[in-house]
One Martini backbone bead per residue (centre of mass of N, CA, C, O) as a GRO file, in nm:
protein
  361
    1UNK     BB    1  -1.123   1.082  -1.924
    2UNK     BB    2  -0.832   1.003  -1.880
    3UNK     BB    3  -0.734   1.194  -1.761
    4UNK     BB    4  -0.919   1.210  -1.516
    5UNK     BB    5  -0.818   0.976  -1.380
    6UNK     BB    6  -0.489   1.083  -1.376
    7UNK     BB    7  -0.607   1.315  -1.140
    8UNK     BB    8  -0.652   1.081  -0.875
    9UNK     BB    9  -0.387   1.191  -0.715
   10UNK     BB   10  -0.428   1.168  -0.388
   11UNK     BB   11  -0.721   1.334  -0.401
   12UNK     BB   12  -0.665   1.611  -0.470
   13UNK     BB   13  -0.814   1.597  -0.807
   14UNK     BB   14  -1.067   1.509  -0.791
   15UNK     BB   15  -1.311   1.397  -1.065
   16UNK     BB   16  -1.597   1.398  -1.199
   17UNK     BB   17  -1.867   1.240  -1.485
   18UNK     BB   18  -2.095   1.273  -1.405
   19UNK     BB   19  -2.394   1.418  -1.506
   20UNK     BB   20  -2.582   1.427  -1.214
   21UNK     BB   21  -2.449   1.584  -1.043
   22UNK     BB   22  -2.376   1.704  -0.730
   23UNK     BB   23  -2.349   2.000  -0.536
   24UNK     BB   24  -2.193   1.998  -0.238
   25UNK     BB   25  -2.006   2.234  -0.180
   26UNK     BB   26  -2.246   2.453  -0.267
   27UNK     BB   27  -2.398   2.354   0.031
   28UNK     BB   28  -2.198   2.446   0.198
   29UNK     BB   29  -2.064   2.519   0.473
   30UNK     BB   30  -1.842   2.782   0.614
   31UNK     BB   31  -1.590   2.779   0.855
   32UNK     BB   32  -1.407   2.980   1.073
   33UNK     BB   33  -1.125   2.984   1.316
   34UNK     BB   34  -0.964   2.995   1.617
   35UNK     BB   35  -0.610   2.908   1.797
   36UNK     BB   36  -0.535   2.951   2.065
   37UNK     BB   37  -0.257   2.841   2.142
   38UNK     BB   38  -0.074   2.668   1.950
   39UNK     BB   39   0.115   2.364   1.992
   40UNK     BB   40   0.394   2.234   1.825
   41UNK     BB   41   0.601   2.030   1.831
   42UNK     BB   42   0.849   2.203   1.849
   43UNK     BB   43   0.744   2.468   2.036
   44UNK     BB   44   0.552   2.619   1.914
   45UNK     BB   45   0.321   2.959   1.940
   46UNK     BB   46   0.033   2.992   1.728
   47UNK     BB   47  -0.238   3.118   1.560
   48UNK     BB   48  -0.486   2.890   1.443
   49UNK     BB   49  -0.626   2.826   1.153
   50UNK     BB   50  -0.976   2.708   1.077
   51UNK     BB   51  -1.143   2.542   0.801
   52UNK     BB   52  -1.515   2.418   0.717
   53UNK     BB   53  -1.735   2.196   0.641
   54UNK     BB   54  -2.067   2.125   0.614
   55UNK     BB   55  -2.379   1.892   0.595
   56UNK     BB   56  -2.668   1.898   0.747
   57UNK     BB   57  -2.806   1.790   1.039
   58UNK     BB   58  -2.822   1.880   1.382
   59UNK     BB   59  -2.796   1.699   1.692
   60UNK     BB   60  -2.870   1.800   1.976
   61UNK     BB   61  -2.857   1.786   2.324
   62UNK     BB   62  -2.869   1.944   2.647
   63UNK     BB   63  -2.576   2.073   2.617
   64UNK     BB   64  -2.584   2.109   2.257
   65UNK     BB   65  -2.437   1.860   2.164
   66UNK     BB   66  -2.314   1.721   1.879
   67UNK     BB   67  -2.440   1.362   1.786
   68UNK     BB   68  -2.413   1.334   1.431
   69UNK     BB   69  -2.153   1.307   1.323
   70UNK     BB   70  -1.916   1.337   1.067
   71UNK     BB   71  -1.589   1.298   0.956
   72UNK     BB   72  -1.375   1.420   0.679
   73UNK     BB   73  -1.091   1.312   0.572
   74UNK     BB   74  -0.826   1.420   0.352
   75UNK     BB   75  -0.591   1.476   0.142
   76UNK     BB   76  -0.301   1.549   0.010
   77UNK     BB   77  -0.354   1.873  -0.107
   78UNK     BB   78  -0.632   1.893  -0.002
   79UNK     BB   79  -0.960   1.973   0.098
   80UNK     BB   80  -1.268   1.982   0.254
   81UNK     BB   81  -1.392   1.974  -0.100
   82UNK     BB   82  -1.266   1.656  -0.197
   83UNK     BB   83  -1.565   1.510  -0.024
   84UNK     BB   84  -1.778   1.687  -0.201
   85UNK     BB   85  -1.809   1.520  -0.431
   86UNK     BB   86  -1.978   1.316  -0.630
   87UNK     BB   87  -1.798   1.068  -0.634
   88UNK     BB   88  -1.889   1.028  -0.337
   89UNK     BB   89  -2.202   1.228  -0.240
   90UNK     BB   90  -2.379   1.064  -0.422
   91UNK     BB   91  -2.325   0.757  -0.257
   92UNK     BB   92  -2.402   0.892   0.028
   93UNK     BB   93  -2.615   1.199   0.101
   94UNK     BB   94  -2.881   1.092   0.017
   95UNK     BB   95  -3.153   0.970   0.046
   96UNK     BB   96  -3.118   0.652   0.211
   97UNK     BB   97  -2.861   0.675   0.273
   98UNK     BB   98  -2.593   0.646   0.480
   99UNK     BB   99  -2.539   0.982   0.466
  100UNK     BB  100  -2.797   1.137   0.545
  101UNK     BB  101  -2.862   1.440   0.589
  102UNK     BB  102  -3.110   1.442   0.764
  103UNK     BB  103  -2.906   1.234   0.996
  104UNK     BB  104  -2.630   1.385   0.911
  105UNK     BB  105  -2.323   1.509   0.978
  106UNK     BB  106  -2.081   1.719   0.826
  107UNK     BB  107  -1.710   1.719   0.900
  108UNK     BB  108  -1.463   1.935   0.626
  109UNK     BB  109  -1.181   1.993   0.679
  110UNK     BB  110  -0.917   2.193   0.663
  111UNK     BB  111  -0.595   2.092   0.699
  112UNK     BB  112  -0.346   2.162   0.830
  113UNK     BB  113  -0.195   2.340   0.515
  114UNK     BB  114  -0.476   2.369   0.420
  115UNK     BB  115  -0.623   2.598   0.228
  116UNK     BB  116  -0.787   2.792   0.474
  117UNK     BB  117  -0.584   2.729   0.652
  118UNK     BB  118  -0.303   2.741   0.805
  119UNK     BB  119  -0.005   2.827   0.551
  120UNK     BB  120   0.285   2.944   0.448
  121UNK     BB  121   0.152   3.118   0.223
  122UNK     BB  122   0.027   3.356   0.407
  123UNK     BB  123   0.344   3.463   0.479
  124UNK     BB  124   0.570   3.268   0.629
  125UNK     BB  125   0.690   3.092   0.526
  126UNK     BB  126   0.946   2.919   0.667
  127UNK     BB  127   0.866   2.991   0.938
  128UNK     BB  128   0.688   2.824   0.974
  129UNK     BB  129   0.584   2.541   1.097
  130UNK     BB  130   0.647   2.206   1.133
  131UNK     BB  131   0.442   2.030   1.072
  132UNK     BB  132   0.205   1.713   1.151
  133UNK     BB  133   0.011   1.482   1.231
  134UNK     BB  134  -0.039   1.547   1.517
  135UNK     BB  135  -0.122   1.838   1.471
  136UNK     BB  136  -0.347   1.803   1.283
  137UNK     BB  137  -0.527   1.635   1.492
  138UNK     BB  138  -0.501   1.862   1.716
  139UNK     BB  139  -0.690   2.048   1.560
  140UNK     BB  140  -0.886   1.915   1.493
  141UNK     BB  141  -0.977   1.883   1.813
  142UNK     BB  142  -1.026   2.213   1.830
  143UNK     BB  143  -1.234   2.233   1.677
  144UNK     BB  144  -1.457   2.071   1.765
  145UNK     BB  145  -1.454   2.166   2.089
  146UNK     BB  146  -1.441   2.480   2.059
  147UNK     BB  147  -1.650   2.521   1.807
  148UNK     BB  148  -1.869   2.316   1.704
  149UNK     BB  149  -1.996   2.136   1.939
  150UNK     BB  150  -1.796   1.845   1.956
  151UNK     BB  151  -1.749   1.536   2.176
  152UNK     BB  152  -1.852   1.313   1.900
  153UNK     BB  153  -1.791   1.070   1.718
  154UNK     BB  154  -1.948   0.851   1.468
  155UNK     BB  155  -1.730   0.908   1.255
  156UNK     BB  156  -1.424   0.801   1.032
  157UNK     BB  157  -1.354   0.943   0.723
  158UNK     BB  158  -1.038   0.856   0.567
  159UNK     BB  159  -0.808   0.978   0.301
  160UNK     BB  160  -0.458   0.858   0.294
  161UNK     BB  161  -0.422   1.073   0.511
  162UNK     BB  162  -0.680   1.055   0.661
  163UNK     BB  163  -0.614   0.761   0.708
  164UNK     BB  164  -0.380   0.794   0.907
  165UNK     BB  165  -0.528   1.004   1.097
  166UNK     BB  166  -0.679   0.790   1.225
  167UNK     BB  167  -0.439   0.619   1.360
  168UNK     BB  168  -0.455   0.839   1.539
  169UNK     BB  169  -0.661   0.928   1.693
  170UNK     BB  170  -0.770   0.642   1.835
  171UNK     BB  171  -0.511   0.662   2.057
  172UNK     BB  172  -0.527   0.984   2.092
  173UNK     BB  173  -0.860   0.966   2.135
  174UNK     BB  174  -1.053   0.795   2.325
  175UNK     BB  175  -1.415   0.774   2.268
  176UNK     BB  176  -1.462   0.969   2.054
  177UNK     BB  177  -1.457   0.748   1.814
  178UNK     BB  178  -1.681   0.470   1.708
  179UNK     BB  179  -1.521   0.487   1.388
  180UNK     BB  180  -1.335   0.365   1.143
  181UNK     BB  181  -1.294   0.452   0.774
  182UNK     BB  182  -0.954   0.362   0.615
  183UNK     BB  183  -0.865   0.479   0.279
  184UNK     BB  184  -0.521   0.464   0.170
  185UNK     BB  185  -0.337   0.279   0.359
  186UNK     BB  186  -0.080   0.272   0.631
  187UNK     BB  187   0.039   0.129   0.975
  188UNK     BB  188   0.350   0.263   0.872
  189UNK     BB  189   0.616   0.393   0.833
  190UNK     BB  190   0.760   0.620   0.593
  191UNK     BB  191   0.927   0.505   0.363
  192UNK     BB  192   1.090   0.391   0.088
  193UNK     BB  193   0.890   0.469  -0.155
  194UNK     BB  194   0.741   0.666  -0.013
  195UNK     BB  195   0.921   0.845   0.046
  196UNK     BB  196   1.051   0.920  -0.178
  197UNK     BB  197   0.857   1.033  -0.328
  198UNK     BB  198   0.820   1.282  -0.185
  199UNK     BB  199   1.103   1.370  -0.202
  200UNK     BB  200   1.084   1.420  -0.519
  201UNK     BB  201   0.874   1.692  -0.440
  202UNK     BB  202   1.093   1.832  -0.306
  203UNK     BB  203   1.325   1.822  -0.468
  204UNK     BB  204   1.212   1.978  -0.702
  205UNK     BB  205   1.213   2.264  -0.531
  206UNK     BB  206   1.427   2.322  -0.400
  207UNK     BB  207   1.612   2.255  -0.655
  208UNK     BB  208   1.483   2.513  -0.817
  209UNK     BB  209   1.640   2.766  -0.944
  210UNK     BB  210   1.337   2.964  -0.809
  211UNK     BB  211   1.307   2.920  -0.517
  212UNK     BB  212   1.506   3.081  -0.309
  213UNK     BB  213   1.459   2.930  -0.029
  214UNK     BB  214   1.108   3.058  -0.067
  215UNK     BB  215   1.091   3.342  -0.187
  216UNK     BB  216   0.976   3.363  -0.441
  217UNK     BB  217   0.664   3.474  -0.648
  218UNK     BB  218   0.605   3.242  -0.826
  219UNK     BB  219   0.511   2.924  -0.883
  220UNK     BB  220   0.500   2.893  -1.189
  221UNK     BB  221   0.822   2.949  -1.221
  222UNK     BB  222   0.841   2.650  -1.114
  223UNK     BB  223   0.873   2.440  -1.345
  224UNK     BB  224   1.044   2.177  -1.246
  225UNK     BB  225   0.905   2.121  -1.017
  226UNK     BB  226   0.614   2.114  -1.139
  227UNK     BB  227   0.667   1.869  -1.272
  228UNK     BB  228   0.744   1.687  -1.109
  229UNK     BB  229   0.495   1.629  -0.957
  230UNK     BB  230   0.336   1.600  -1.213
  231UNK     BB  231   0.497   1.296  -1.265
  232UNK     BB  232   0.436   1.175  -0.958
  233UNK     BB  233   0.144   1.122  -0.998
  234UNK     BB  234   0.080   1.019  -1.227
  235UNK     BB  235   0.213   0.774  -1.132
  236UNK     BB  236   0.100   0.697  -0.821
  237UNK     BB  237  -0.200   0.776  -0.886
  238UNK     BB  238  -0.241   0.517  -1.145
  239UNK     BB  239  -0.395   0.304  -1.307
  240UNK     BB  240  -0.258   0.020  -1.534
  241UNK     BB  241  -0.529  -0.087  -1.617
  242UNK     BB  242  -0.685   0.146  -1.712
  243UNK     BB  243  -0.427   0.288  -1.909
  244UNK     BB  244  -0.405   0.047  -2.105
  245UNK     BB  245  -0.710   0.072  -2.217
  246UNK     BB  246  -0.705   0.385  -2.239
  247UNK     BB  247  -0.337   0.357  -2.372
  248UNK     BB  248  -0.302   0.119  -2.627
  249UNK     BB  249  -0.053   0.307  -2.693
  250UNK     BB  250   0.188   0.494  -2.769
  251UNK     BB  251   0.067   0.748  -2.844
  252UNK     BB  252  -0.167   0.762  -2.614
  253UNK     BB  253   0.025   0.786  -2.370
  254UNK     BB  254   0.160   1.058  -2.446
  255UNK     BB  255  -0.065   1.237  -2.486
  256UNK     BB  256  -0.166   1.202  -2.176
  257UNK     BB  257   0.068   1.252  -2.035
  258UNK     BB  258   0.090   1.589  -2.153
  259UNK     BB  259  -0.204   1.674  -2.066
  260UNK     BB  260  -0.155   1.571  -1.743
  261UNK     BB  261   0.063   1.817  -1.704
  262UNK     BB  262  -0.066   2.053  -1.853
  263UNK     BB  263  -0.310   2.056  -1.608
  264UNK     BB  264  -0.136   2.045  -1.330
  265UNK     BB  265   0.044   2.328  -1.443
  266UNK     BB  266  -0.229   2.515  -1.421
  267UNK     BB  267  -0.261   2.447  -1.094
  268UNK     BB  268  -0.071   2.540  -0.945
  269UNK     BB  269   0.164   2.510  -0.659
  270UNK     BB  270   0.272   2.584  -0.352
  271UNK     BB  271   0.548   2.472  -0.266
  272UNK     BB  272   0.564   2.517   0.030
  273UNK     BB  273   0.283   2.361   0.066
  274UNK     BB  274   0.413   2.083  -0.030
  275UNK     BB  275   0.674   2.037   0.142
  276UNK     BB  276   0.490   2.027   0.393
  277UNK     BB  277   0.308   1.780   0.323
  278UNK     BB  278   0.498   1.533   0.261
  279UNK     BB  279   0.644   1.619   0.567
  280UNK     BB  280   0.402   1.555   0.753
  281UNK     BB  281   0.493   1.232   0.783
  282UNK     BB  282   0.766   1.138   0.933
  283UNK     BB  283   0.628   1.081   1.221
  284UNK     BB  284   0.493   0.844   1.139
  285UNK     BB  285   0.366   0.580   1.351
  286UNK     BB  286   0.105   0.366   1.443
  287UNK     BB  287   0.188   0.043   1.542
  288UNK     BB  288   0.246   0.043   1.863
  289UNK     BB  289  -0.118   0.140   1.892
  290UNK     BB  290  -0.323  -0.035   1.754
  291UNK     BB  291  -0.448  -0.187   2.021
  292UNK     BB  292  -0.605   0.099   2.118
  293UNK     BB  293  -0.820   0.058   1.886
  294UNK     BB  294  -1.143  -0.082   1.990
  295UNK     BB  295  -1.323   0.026   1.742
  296UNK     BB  296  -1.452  -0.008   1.463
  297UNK     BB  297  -1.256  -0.135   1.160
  298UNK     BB  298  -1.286  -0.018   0.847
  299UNK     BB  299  -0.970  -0.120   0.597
  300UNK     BB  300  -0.940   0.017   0.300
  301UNK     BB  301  -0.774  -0.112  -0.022
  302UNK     BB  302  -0.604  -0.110  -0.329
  303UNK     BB  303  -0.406  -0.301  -0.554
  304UNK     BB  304  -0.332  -0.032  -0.755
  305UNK     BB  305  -0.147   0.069  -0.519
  306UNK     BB  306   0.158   0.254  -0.561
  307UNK     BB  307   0.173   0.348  -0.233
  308UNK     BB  308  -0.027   0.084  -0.129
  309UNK     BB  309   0.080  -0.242  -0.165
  310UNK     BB  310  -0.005  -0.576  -0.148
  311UNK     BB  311   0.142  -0.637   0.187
  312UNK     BB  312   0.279  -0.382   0.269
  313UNK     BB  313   0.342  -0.449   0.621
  314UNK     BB  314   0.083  -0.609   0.689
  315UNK     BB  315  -0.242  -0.533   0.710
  316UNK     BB  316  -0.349  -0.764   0.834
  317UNK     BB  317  -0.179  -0.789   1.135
  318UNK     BB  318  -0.249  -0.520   1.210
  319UNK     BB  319  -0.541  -0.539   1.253
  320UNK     BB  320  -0.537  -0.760   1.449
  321UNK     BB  321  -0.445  -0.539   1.674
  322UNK     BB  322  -0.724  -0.506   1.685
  323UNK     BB  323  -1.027  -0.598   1.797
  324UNK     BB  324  -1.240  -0.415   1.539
  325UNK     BB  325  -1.081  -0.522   1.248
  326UNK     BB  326  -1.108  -0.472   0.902
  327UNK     BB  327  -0.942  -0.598   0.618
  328UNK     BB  328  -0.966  -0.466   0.254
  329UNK     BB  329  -0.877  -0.590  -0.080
  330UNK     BB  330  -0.940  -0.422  -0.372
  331UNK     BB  331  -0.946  -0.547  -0.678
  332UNK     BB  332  -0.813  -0.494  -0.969
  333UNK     BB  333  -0.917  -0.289  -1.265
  334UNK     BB  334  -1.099  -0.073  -1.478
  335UNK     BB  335  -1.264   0.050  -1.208
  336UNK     BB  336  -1.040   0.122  -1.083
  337UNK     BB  337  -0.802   0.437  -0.935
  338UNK     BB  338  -0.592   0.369  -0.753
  339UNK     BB  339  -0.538   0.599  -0.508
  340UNK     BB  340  -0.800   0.712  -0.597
  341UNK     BB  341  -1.054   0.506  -0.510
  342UNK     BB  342  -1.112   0.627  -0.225
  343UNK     BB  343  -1.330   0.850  -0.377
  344UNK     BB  344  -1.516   0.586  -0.518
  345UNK     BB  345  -1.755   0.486  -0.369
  346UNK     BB  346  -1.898   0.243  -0.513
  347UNK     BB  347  -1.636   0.038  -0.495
  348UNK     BB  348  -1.706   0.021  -0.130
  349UNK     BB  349  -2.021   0.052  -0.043
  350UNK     BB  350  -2.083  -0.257   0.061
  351UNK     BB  351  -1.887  -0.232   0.294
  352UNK     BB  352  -2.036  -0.022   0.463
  353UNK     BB  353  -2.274  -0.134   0.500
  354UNK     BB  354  -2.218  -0.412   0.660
  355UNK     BB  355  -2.016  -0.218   0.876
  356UNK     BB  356  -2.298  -0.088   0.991
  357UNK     BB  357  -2.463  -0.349   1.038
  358UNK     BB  358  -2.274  -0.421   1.260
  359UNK     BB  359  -2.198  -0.110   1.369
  360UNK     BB  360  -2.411   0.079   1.496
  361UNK     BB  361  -2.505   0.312   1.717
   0.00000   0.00000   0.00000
């Protein structure tokens, strides 16, 4: 249990352990798209794959076009399938829940550089373009709109990375998204410990004597990297209110610390994609537009977050320039999971409950 606590880390490895759980992922269809002729920030040009999972029914006008849409954006390292776990789907996609699947449509892309979506380790290792927020972004809406049949959406539920698109989103397709609901982020330039912190998983595998310049043969291979990564998250990632009451020893602790490193260690990442993701926050600051997102918005964190800490940036102040934004900031417990809270829906749905009622459709 303590591990699978410490691995709720950025959202990528969120674990369930309902007993009676809902296997959502295995209920969703994917889907496969290409892009042609994406043009990225920094000016280059080539067809860019894009995968999403849908669940529940979707309804459509007299042109086709999809109306009661709900996209789920996952956090960095995640894919399509990270919201679409136990304990997330659980508390929300069931008869007579908030997002009843009878009567709402789910879509939860790969996001550009994740998953099945196009990613440097198809092939092209860094040669792939840097792509960033804005890129991933303007993907997320090119499959919307050119792929799905989708050309507005009821709601985004964005958590971490996921949450910060959606402050890009607001401002940069204004009137297609009715709500949104950013989980575990900060709409502040990405800087400070929080850049440090990515730096720190970049420069571990950069410096990782067999990275090669990317040229690498095996992700395993580079040990000293994947540590790096993995003692990031787990301190980054991890509830200390949470670790204390369940690793109350030294000897507990070192325990718990050695098996999440080796849980981690197991799933190996490509670094080449790793890099790409954690450097794909650079261009991020969507503060001096975000008096332009005037639809409802409910911006919640939690204050065992070390990677978004309470105060950091003025969270109330910024959602004032919202005209219809509140930030709501849960209090730490054992029951919060630090940054991984945001999949956790039990902890945060009353929130969802009131703002849902408060801005029907």
């Amino acid at each position: 249990m303590m591990i699978k606590a410490v691995l709720f880390a950025l959202g990528a490895l969120a674990v369930s352990t309902t007993a009676t759980a809902e296997n959502w992922a295995a209920q969703a269809e994917q889907h496969t798209v290409q892009l042609e002729n994406f043009e990225f920030g920094t000016g280059e040009t080539m067809p860019v794959t894009m995968s999403y999972y849908t669940l529940g029914t979707p309804e459509r006008d007299a042109d086709g076009k999809i109306t009661n849409a709900v996209m789920l954006l996952h956090g960095t390292g995640g894919s399509g399938t990270s919201l679409l776990r136990p304990l997330f789907g659980d508390e929300l996609f069931g008869p007579g829940q908030l997002l009843d699947l009878a009567d709402t449509y789910i879509i939860s892309p790969d996001n550009l550089g994740h998953g099945d979506s196009s990613k440097p380790s198809d092939g092209m290792r860094l040669d792939f373009p840097r792509y960033d927020y804005d890129d991933m972004v303007r993907a997320q809406y090119r499959m919307l709109t050119e792929h799905a049949d989708v050309e507005s959406l009821d709601m985004i539920i964005g958590t971490s990375m996921g949450c910060m698109h959606s402050f890009v989103w607001g401002p940069e397709y204004p009137g297609f998204v009715d709500r949104f609901v950013p989980l575990a982020c900060n709409a502040i330039e990405i800087a400070g410990r929080n850049r440090m912190f990515r730096q720190m998983i970049i420069d571990g595998f950069e410096d990782d004597p067999d990275y090669d310049g990317g040229n690498y043969e095996d992700a395993a291979d580079l040990e000293t990297g994947q540590l790096v990564y993995a003692n990031t998250l787990i301190l980054a990632g991890g509830n200390p209110y949470r670790l204390q009451a369940e690793a109350p020893t030294r000897d507990a602790s070192i325990e718990v610390l050695h098996a999440s490193q080796e849980a981690l260690k197991a799933r190996a990442v490509d670094p080449n994609d790793t890099i790409y993701q954690f450097d794909a926050s650079r261009t991020y600051n969507p503060a001096p537009r975000l008096s332009e997102v005037e639809v409802p918005v409910l911006w919640i964190n939690s204050a065992d977050d070390f990677i978004n800490p309470p105060g950091l940036g003025d969270p109330e102040a910024l959602a004032a320039q919202m005209p219809n934004a509140r930030f709501v900031l849960i209090p730490a417990s054992e029951k919060t999971r630090g940054h991984g809270t945001h999949t956790a829906a039990a902890i945060w749905k009353d929130e969802l409950i009131a703002f849902l009622e408060a801005h029907p459709d």
